[in-house]
N, C-alpha and C positions, 0 to 999 in steps of 0.2 A: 806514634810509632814512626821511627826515619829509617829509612832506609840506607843501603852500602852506599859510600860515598861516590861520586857520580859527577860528572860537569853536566850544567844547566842550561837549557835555552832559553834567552828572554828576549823581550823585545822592547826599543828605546823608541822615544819620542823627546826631540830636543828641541826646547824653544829659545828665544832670545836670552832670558834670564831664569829658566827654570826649565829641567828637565824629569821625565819620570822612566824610568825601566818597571818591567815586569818579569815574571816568569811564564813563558807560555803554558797554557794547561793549567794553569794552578789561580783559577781568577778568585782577584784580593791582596796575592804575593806581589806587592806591586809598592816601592819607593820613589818621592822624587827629591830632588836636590837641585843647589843653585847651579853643580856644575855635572857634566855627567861622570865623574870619577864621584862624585860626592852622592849622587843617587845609586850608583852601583854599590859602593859601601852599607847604603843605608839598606839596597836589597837584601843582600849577603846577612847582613847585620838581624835581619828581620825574618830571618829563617826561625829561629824558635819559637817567636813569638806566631808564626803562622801554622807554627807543629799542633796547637790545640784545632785549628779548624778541618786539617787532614782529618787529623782523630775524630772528631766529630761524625765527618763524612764518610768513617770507615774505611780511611784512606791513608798508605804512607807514603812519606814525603820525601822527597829525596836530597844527600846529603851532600852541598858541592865541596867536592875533594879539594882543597886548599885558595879556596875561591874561584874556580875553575868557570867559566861562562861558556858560552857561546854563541850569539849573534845573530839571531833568526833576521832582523829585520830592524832598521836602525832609519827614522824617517823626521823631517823637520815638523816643530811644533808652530802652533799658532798662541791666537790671545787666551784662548782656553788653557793652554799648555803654561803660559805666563803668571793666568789668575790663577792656575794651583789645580787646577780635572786636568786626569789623563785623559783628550780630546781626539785623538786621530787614531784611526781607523787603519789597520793595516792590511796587506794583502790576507798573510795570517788570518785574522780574524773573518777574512770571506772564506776559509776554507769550509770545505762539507761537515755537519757534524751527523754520524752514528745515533739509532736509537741509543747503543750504550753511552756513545761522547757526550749526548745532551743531559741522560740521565745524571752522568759522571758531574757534569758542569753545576744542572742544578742545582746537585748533593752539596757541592761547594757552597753555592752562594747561597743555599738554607742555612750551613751551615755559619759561615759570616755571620748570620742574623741570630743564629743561637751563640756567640760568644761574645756579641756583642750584649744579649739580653741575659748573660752569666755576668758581666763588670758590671753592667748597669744595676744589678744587683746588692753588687758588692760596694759601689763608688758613694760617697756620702754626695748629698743635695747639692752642696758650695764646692768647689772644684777648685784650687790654686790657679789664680787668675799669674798670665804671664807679667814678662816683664816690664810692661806698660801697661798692669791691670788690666788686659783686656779675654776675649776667650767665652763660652758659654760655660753655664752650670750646667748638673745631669740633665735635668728636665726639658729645659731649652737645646740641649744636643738630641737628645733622642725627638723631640716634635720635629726638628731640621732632618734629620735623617730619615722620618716617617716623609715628610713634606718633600723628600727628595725622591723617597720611595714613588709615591704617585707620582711623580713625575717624569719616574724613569718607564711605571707603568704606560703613560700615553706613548712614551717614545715605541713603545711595543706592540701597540694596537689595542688597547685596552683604555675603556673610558668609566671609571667607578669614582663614585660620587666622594669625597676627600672627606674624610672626617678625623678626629682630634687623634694625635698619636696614643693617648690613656683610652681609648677606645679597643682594647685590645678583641675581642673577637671581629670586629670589622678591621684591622691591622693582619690580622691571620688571614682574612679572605684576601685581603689585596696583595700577600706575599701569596697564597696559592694560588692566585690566578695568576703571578709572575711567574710562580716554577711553573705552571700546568706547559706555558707558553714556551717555558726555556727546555725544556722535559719534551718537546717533538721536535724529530729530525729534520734538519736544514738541509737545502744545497749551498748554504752559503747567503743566500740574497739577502738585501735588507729585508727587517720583519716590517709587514702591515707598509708596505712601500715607502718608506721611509727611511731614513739610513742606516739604524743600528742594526748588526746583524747580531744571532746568539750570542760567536764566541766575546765579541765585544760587549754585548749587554751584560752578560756574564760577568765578567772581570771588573767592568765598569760598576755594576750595581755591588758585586763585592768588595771592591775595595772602596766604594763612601763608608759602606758598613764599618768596615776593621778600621780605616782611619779615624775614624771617630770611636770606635773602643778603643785603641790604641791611645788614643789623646787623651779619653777619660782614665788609662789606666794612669797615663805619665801624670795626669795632674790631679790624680787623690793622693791623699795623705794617708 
């Protein structure tokens, strides 16, 4: 479901050779590009494809009225930002979240992981290797993505023992003890004192998800 057309708030992070925009609220909504007119296209661009995860979440999405933006927060990237992770941390992302915002947030980024686990589905084993034959097949994206999973788990304050991405009821524990942790309300601080905060972890662990369903939808046949 989208909603009336509407201008958008997102927020950019621009590195030497690689830049990402997001859409605030909407963690996952999130493209980068070499340049940042070339990531704002790819954002815009990336609205339908991100209409299934609303939906998922019982959520509509909203529709930017003829590419319509606007600018919450525009800050320089690093070698994170370069190697291709949206890395930097905004004021935004320290704001306070609501019991309803974090519920809201983690609906989202369960949601990520349910449409990624609907392509993954559908995507045959061998995946159309790019233009230098290079790129992972299904199997090997999905253990990366699990193996990123835990990883994003420590960044959280959560230490669970890593096991095999085809492990799927220990895969479900370690995504519910991610939402349990994104699902209670913040003032904003890093979690487990450390740097990520919710709204960050949020958007962050959503969009590895959808990147990588997205790339397996671009490269099945």
């Amino acid at each position: 479901m989208v909603m009336a057309e509407a201008s958008i708030d997102i927020g950019e992070e621009i590195g030497a050779r690689r830049t990402f925009v997001w859409v605030i609220d909407w963690p996952g909504w999130c493209r980068g590009g070499k340049t940042l007119e070339l990531a704002r296209e790819a954002l815009l661009a990336a609205g339908p494809r991100y209409a299934p995860v609303a939906e998922a979440a019982g959520l509509a999405l909203p529709n930017p009225a003829s590419g319509r933006i606007r600018v919450v927060e525009s800050v320089g990237g690093g070698s994170g930002t370069d190697f291709g992770v949206p890395s930097a941390i905004i004021e935004d992302d320290r704001r306070p979240t609501s019991e309803a915002d974090a519920v809201r947030l983690a609906g989202l980024v369960e949601a990520g992981w349910t449409v990624l686990g609907r392509v993954a589905a559908s995507a045959p084993a061998e995946l159309r290797k790019g233009p230098r034959g290079g790129g992972r097949d299904r199997d090997k994206m999905l253990s990366h993505v699990v193996e990123a999973d835990y990883a994003y788990a420590r960044e959280i304050g959560l230490r669970l023992r890593e096991r095999p991405w085809d492990d799927r009821p220990a895969v479900d524990a370690l995504h519910a003890a991610v939402l349990d942790v994104l699902r209670t309300p913040s003032d904003g601080s890093p979690l487990a004192d450390r740097r990520w905060t919710v709204r960050y972890a949020a958007r962050r662990i959503a969009w590895h998800a959808l990147d990588h369903s997205w790339e397996m939808e671009d490269r099945s046949d």
